[in-house]
C-alpha positions in Angstrom: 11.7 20.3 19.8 12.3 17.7 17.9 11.6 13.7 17.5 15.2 11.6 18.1 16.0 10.2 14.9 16.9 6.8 16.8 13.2 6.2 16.8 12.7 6.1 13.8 12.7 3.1 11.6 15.6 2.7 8.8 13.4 4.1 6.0 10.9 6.1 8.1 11.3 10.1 8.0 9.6 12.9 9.7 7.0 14.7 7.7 5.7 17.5 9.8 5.9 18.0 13.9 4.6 20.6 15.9 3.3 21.5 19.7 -0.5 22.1 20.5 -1.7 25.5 19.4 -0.4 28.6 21.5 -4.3 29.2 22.6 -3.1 27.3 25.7 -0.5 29.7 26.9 -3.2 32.7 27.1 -4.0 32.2 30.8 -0.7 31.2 32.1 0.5 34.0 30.5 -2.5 36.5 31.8 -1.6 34.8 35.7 1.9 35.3 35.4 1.2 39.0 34.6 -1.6 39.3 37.6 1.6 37.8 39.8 3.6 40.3 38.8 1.4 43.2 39.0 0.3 41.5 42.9 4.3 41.5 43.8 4.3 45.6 42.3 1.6 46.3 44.6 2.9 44.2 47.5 6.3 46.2 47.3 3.7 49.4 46.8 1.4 48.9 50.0 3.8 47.4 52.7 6.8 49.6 54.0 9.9 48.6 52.7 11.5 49.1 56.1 9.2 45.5 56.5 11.6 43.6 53.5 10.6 40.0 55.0 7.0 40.5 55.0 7.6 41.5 51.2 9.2 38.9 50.3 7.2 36.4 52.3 4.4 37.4 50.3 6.3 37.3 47.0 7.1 34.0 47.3 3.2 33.2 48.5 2.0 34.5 45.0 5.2 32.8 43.2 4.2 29.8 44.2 0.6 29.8 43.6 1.2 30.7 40.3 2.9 27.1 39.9 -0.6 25.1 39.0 -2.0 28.1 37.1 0.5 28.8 34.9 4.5 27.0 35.6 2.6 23.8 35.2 0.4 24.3 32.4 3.4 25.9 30.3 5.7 23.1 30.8 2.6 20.4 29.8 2.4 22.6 26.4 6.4 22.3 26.2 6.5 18.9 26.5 3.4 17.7 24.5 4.9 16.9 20.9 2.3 15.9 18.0 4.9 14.5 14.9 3.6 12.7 11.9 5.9 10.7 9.9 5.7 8.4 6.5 4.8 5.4 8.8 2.9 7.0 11.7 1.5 9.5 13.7 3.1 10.0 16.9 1.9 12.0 20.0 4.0 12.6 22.5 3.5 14.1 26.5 4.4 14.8 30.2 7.2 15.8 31.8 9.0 13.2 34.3 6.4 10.5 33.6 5.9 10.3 29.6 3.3 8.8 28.0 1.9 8.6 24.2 0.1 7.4 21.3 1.5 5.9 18.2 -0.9 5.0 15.4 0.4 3.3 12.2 -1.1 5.0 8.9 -2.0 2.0 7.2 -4.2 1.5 10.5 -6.3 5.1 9.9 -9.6 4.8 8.2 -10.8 8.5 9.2 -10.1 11.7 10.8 -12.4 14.4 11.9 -11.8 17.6 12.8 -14.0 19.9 14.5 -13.7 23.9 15.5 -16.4 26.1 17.9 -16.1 29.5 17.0 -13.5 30.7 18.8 -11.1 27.9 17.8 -12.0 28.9 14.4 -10.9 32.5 15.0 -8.2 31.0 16.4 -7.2 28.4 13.5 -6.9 25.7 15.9 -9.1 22.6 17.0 -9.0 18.9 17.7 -8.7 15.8 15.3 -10.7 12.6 16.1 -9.0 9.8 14.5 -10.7 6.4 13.9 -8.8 3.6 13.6 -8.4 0.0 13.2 -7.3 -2.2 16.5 -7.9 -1.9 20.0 -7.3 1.9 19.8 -10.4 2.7 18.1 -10.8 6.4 18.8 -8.0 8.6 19.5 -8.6 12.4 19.8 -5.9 14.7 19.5 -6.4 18.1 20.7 -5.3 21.8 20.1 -4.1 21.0 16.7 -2.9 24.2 15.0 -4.3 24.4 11.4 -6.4 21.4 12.1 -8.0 21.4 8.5 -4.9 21.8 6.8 -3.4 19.2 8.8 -6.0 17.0 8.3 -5.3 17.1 4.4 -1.8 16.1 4.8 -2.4 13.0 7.0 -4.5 12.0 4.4 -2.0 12.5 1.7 1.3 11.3 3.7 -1.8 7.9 4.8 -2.0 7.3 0.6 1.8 7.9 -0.1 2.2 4.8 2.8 -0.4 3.0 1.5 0.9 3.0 -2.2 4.1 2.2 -0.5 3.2 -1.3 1.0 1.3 -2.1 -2.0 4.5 -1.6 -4.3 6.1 -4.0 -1.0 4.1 -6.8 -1.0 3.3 -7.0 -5.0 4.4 -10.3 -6.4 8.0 -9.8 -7.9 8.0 -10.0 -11.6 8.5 -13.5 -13.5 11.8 -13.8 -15.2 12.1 -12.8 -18.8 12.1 -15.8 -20.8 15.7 -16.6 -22.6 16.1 -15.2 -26.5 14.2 -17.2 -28.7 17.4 -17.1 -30.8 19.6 -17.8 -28.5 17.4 -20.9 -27.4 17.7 -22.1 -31.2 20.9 -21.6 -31.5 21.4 -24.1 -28.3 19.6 -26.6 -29.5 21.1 -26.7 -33.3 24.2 -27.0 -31.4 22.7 -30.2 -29.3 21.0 -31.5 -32.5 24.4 -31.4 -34.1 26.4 -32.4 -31.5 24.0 -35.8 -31.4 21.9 -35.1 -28.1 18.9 -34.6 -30.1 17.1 -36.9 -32.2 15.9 -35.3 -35.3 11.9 -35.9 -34.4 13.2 -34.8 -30.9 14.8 -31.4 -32.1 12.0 -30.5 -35.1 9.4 -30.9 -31.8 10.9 -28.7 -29.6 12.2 -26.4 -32.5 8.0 -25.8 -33.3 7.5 -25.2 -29.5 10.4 -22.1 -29.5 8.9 -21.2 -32.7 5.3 -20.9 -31.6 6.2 -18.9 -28.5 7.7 -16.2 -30.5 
């Protein structure tokens, strides 16, 4: 798994992405092993002289294991949480896609919460608040949810610091060498430019800015 790079923006990089917690595969995983056990005993209990019936019933439980767990496996597969320096990104379905992207300079705070079992199991969800028409977003079966919760907020300041540093006015230009400055203008004063009340005037300016 991974997030194609021509998504990202020019200066945008991937800080951290990952697939919901493994939690979810338990059940496919425990059906797939009741379907396998049912096709033992089906080859067990029905002569094998009787091979179509067998395999009849094979494909029966084959393909009711298809919601329970061929489905549910390829949902986890293709569900992608990825947070970068500019956003966080989920990411899901299989034909049909569909997803969330929130900018981080757009989250003002993140939630997690745990029963006891997901805390057993170090996963949980994150409820993010945030500004626009979003509002609430939850994202669920994080692994590591607490931890995780930390880093959005750090990689949310480094972005934050970022656009600050962006949009700070650009420093004024260093004013020219006072010497250099009178230097020019004894050259002008000599050359006849400058009157002598004209150059002792602006001479006290230079010499008062120093």
């Amino acid at each position: 798994m991974s997030y194609p790079e021509r998504l990202l923006t020019e200066d945008e990089v991937i800080v951290t992405e990952f697939r919901p917690h493994w939690r979810l595969l338990a059940f496919p995983v425990l059906w797939i092993l009741a379907g396998i056990a049912a096709v033992v005993l089906v080859y067990q209990w029905i002569p094998p002289e009787n091979g179509t019936a067998d395999l009849i019933t094979s494909l029966v439980i084959a393909v009711a294991l298809i919601p329970v767990a061929v489905m549910p496996f390829f949902r986890w597969w293709f569900t992608a949480y990825v947070l970068t320096s500019e956003r966080l990104i989920t990411r899901r379905g299989i034909v049909a896609r569909s997803g969330i992207e929130i900018p981080l300079e757009n989250i003002n705070d993140v939630v997690f919460r745990q029963n006891v079992i997901e805390r057993l199991l170090k996963s949980g969800d994150l409820v993010i608040e945030s500004a626009g028409e979003g509002g609430q977003s939850r994202f669920s079966d994080i692994p590591e949810p607490e931890n995780f919760q930390s880093l959005l907020y750090r990689t949310r300041e480094d972005r934050t610091r970022a656009l600050q540093q962006e949009m700070a006015p650009a420093p004024a230009p260093a004013p020219a060498d006072a010497t250099e400055r009178l230097e020019r203008l004894a050259r002008l004063h000599r050359d006849g430019a400058l009157s002598d009340e004209e150059y002792e005037r602006t001479k006290r300016s230079i010499l008062g800015e120093m």
